[in-house]
N, C-alpha and C positions, 0 to 999 in steps of 0.2 A: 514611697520614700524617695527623697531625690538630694542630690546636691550639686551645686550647680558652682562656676565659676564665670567673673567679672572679663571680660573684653582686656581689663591691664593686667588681670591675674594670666589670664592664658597667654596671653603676649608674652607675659615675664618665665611661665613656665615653659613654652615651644622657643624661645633665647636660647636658656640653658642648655635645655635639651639638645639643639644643632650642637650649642659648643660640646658638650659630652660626647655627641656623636652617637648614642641610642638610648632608648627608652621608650615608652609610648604613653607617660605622664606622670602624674607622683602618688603616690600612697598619702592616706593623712586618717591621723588614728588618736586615741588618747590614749594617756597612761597616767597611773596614780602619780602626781607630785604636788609640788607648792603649797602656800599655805590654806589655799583654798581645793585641794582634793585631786584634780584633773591639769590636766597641760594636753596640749596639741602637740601631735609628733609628724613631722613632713618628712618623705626622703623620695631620691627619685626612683621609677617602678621600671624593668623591663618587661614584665610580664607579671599576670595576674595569677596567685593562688586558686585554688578549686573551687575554696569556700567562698572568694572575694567576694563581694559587691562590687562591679563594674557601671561606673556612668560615664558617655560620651559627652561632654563637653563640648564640643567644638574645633574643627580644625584636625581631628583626628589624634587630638587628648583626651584622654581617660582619667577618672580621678576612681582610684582602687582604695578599699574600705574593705577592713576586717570584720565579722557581722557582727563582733565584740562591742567594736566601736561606732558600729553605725547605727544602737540604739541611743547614743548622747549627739550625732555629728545629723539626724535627718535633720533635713530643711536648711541644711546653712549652707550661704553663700562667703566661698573661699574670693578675697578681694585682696587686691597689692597696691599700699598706697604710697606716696610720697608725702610727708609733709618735712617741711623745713631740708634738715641734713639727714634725716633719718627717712628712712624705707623698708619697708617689709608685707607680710600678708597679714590680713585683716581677716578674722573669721565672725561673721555676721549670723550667728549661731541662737535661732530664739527658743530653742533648751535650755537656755544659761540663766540661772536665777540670782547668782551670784558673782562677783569678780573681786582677787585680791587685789588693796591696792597697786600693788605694779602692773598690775594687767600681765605676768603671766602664767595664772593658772585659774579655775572657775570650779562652780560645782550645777549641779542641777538637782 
């Protein structure tokens, strides 16, 4: 099981991180919503739970995982894209069988 993160995603996540001033990378987990079942939940981590699932990333970012949610999150690549005026992370997630159309929530 693994998850990995994008060269602009880590970039964008070790940013924030200095402005916040601690951390050692972000949690990302789901939770029941939308019309399609599941949604992504990001926030930033100072340290990891018992249970977590811990992966090094790069740079000495960790991306921490509930073991709840790391039966729907294996394999996906967390990405931060830009297009146009808008920006944010992309999860490249190939559990996903489904997407509603707003793109944000899925199901597997």
């Amino acid at each position: 099981m693994a998850i990995t993160m994008t060269p602009a995603a880590q970039q964008h996540v070790s940013h924030y991180l200095t402005q916040r001033g601690s951390g050692c990378g972000i949690r990302v987990g789901v939770r029941t919503s939308g019309c399609s079942g599941m949604a992504y939940v990001l926030e930033f981590v100072d340290h990891a739970e018992p249970d977590d699932e811990v992966f090094e990333v790069g740079a000495g970012l960790q991306v921490v995982i509930d073991p709840k949610s790391l039966v729907y999150l294996d394999g996906t690549e967390l990405d931060f894209v830009k297009e146009g005026l808008n920006e944010g992370f992309k999860f490249n997630n190939p559990n996903v069988r489904n997407e509603c159309g707003c793109g944000e929530s899925f199901n597997i």
